[in-house]
N, C-alpha and C positions, 0 to 999 in steps of 0.2 A: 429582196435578193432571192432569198427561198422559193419565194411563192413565184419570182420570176423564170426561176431556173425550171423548178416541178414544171410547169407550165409550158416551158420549151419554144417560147416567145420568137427566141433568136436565139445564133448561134452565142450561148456563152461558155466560158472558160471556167470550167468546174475542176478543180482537184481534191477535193473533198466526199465531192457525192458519189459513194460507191454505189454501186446499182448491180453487183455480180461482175461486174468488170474494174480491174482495179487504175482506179482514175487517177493523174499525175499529171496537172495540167493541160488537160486533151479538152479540145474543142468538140463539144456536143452539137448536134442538129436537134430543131425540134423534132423530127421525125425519131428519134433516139427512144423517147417516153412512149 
């Protein structure tokens, strides 16, 4: 799940992975990483 998310495969539903933006259930693009 980590390694799939970091990765940015597809779009997944991260609420956890703060990245400077604060995450709550938002749908990431791989293009995000």
């Amino acid at each position: 799940m980590a390694k799939d998310f970091i990765n940015g495969k597809r779009t997944r539903f991260g609420n956890k992975r703060s990245h400077a933006l604060n995450s709550s259930r938002r749908s990431w693009k791989p293009n995000l990483q």
